[in-house]
Wavefront OBJ file of the C-alpha trace (Angstrom):
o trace
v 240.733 -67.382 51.218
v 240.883 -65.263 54.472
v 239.062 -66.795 57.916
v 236.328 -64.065 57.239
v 235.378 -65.398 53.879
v 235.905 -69.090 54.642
v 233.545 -68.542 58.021
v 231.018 -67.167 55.639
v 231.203 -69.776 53.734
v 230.602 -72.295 56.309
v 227.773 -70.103 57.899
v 226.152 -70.469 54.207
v 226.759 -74.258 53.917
v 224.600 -74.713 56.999
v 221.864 -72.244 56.934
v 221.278 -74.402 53.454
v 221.641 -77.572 54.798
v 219.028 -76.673 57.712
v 216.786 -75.382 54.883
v 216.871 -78.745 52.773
v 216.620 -80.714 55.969
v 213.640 -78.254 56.894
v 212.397 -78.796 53.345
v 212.294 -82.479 53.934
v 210.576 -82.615 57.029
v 207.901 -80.953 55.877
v 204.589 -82.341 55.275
v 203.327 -82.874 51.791
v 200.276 -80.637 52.331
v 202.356 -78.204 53.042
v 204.460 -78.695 49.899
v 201.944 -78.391 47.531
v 202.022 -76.345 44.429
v 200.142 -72.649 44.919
v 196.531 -73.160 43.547
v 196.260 -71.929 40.260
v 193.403 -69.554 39.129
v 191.459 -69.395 36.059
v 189.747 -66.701 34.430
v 187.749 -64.144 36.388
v 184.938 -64.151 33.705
v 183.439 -66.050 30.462
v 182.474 -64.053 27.656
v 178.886 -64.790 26.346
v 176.710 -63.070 23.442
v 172.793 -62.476 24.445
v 171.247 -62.449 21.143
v 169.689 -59.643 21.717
v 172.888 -57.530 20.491
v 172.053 -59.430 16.910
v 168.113 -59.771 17.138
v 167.190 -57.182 15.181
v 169.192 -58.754 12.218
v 166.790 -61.890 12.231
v 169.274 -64.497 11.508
v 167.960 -67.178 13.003
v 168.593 -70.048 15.909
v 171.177 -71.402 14.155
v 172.760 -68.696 12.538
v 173.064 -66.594 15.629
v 175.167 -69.699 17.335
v 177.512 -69.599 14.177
v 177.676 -65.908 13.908
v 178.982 -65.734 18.099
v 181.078 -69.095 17.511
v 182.546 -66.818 14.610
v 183.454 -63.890 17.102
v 185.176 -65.811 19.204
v 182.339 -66.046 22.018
v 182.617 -69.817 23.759
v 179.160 -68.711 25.636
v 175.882 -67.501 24.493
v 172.308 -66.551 25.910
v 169.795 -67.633 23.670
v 166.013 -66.378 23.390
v 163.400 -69.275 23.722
v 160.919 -67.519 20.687
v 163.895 -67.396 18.322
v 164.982 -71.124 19.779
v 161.403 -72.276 19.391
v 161.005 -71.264 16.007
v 163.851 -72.977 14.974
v 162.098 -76.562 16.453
v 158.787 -75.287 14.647
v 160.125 -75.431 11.493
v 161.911 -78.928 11.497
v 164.775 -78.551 13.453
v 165.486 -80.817 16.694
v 166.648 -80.458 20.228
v 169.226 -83.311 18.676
v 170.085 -81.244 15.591
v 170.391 -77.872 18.077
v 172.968 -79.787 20.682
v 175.309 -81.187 18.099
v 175.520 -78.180 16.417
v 176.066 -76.255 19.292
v 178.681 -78.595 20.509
v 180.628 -78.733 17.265
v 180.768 -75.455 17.515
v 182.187 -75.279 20.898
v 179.645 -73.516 22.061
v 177.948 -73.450 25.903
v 174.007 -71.873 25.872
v 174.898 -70.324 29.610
v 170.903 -69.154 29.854
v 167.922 -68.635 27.738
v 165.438 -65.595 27.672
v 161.949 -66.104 28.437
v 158.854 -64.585 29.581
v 157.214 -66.851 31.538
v 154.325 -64.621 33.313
v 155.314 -67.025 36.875
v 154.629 -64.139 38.946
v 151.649 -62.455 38.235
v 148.343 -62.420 40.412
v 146.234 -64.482 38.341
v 146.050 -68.475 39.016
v 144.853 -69.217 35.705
v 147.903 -67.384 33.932
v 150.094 -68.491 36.523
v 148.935 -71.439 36.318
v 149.971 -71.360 32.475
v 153.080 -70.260 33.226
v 154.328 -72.879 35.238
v 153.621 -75.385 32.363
v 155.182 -73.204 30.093
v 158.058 -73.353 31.791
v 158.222 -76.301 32.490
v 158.214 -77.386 28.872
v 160.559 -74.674 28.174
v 163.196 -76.383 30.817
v 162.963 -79.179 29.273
v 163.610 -78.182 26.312
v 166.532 -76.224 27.581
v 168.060 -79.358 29.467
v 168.331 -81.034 25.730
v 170.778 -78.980 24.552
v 172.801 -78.340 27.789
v 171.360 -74.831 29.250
v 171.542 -75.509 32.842
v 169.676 -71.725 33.146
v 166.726 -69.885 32.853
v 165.816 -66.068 33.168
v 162.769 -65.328 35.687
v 162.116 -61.277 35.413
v 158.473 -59.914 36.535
v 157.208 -60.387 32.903
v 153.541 -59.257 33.498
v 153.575 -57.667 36.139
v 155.623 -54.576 35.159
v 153.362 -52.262 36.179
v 150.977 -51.894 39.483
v 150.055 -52.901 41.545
v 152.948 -53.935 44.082
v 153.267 -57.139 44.784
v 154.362 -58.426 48.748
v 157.830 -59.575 47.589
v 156.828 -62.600 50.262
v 154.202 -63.092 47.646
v 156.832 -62.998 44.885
v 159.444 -65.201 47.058
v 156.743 -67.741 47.245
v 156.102 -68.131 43.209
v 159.886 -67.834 42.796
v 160.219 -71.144 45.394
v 157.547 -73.036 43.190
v 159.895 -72.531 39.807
v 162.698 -73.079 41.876
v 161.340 -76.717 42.517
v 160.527 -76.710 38.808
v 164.230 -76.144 38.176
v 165.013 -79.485 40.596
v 163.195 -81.464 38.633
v 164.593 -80.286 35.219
v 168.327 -79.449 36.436
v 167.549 -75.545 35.039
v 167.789 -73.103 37.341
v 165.336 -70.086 37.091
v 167.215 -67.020 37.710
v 165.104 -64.107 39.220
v 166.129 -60.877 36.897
v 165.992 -57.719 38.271
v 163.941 -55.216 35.351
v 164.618 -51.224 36.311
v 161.635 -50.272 34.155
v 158.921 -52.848 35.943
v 156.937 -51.451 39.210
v 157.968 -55.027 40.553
v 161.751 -56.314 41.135
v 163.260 -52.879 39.797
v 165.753 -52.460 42.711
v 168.656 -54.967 43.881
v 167.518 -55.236 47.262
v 164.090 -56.623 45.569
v 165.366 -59.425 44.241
v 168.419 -60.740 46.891
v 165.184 -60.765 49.011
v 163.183 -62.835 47.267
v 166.047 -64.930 46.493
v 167.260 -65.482 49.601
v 163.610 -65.670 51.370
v 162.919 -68.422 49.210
v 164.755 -70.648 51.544
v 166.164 -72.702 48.422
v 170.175 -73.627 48.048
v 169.947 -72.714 44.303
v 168.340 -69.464 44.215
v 170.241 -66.791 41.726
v 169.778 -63.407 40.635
v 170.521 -62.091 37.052
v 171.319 -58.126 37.510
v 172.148 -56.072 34.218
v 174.478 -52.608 34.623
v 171.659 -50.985 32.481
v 169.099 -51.805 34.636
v 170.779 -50.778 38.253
v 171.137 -47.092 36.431
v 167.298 -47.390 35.299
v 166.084 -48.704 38.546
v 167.581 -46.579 40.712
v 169.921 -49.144 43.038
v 173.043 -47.872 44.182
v 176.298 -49.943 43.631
v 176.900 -50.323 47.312
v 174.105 -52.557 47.589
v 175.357 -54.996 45.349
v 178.067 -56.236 47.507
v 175.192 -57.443 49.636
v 174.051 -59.671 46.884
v 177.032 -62.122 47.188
v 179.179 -63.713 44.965
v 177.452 -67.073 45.315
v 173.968 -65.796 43.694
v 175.739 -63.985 40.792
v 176.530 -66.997 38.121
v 174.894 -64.716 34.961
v 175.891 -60.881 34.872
v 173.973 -58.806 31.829
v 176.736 -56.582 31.112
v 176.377 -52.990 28.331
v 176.913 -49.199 28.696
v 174.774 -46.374 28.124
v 175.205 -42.472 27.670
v 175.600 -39.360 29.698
v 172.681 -37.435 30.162
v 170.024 -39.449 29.957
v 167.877 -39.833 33.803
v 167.110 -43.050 34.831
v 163.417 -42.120 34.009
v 164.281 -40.649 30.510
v 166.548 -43.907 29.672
v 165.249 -46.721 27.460
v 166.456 -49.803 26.038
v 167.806 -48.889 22.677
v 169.736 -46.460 24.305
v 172.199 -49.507 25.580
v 175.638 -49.365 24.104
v 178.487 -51.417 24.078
v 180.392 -51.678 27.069
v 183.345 -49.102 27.840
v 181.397 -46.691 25.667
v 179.521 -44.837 28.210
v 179.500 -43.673 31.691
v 178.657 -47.031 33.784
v 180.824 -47.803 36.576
v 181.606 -50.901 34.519
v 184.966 -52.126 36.241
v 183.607 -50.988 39.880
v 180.789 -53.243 39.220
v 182.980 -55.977 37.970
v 185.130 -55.696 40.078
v 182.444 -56.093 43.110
v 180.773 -59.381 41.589
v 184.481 -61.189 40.121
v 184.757 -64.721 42.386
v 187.779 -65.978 43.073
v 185.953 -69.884 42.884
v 184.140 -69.803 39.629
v 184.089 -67.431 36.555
v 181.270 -65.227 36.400
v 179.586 -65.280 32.752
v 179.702 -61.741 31.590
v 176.756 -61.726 28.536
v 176.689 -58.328 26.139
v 173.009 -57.789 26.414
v 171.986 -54.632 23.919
v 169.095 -53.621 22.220
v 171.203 -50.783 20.012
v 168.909 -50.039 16.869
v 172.282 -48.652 15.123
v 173.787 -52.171 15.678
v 170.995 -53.587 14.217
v 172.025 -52.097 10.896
v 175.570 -53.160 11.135
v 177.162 -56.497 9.693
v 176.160 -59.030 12.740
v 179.587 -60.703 12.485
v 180.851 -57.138 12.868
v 178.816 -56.498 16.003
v 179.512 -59.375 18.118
v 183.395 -59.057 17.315
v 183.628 -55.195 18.301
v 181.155 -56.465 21.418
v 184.200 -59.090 22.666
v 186.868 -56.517 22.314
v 185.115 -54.003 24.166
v 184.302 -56.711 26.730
v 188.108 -57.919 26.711
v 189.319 -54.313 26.957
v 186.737 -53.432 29.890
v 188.142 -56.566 31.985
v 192.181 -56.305 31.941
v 194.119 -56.234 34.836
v 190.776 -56.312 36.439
l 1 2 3 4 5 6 7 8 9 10 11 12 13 14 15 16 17 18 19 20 21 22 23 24 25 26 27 28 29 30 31 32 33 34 35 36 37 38 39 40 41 42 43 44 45 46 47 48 49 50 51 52 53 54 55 56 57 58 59 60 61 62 63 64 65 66 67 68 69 70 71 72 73 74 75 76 77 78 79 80 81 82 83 84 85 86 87 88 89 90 91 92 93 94 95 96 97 98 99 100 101 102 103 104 105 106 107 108 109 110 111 112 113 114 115 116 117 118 119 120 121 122 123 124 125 126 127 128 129 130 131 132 133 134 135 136 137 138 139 140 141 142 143 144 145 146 147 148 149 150 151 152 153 154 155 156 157 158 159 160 161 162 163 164 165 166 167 168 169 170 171 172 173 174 175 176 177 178 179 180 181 182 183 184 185 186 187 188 189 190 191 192 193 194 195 196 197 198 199 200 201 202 203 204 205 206 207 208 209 210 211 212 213 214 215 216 217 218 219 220 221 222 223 224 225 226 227 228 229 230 231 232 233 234 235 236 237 238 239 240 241 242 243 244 245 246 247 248 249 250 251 252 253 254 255 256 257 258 259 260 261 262 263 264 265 266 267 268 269 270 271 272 273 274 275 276 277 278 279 280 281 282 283 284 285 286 287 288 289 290 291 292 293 294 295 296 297 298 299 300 301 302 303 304 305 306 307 308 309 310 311 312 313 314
């Protein structure tokens, strides 16, 4: 070995010794193993992709357990039927768990914000019941969109933020959380910037809002306004496509497609709502008559590709 090479060497032995000893000293925070992350989203099936074939409560849980969905958004008629006809918030859970199965949020209609104290009044105690219900079987969420009051008059969205509060404090004493859902087609809540206000107006640490792609193109919000929503209020994300050449005014609800279909900025909006803390649930949420005519098994499958494809690399 020639001086230059043996030099080398010894340079080598001690930059690696100064390393380990470095290594050693260290503290163990600053050791620790680089935090892992999870999964960006969660795949969930709103029965509304499989309505129109009528299965049933039960059936529709199988069918999206089936699929390969591990998260579904249930409707409270179709739920409540179920109960009407024998079945249990007991009977629902169990299956549902056996299943592997999590009901992410449940579909209601709950007229909460309309002018009228007597039907407001209603509402509250409908809900109520209805969060109860939902807290049997594990839903920890509930949709809030302006059901009855789609059309006009306006309503002062400090008027709104005030009825949102009072379900809000329904959802503290139930442990479900009323999400307030924007609806591109109402005269009330139709734009993004609608509902983060009432949201965040409402003062209350567990506010959310439950946006839809569909619905931003019907409404007329543009995507650079949902950054301003934060990642925090997004938990539930109605996710579909829809065709070319239909206007926002033109475009109705059985014109929803599955997603990666159409001409949404799908993996721009994804892409904008994805938290690095918690997965956001991603729920297929169409109201395609052709679908309805298709095997439901079928459906829900070619749904969670689609949904898989839309989201890689994302």
């Amino acid at each position: 070995m020639n001086k230059l090479s043996q030099n080398r060497r010894q340079a080598l032995q001690t930059l690696g010794l100064s390393a380990g000893a470095a290594l050693l000293n260290k503290p163990a925070s600053a050791m620790t193993a680089p935090k892992k992350t999870g999964p960006a989203f969660k795949y969930s099936l709103n029965m509304s992709t499989i309505r129109g074939q009528k299965l049933g409560f039960i059936k529709e849980i199988q069918v999206a357990a089936r699929a390969g969905f591990t998260s579904v958004e249930i409707w409270l008629d179709t739920f409540k039927v179920f109960l009407q006809n024998g079945g249990s918030t007991l009977e629902a859970k169990q299956i549902i768990d056996s299943l592997g199965v999590k009901v992410e949020n449940a579909i209601g209609f709950a007229q909460w914000i309309v002018d009228d104290d007597t039907t407001r009044k209603e509402a509250l105690e409908q809900l109520y019941r209805e969060m109860d219900l939902l807290a049997k079987i594990g839903c920890t969420r509930i949709a809030a969109p302006p059901s009855g009051a789609t059309g006009l008059p306006l309503i002062d969205l400090n008027v709104i933020t005030d009825r949102y509060r009072a379900i809000l404090e329904l959802g503290d004493k139930t442990g479900v959380t009323p999400m307030v859902e924007m609806w591109g087609s109402s005269n009330n809540l139709k734009k993004i910037s609608q509902v983060l206000y009432v949201a965040t107006e409402s003062g209350h640490k567990n506010a959310l809002v439950l946006l839809d792609a569909f619905h931003i193109y019907k409404g007329g919000s543009s995507l650079e306004s949902l950054p301003f929503v934060g990642k925090n209020a997004i938990e539930v994300f109605h996710i579909n496509d829809y065709p070319a050449g239909i206007a926002p005014e033109k475009i109705s609800e059985p014109d929803r497609i599955y997603p990666g279909d159409g001409v949404a900025p799908l993996r721009q909006i994804l892409r904008t709502i994805k938290n690095p803390d918690k997965p956001v649930v991603i729920s297929l949420e169409v109201f395609n008559e052709s679908y309805y005519k298709q095997d439901a098994l079928l459906v829900a499958k070619t749904g969670l590709d689609k949904m898989k494809a839309l989201t890689e690399n994302l």
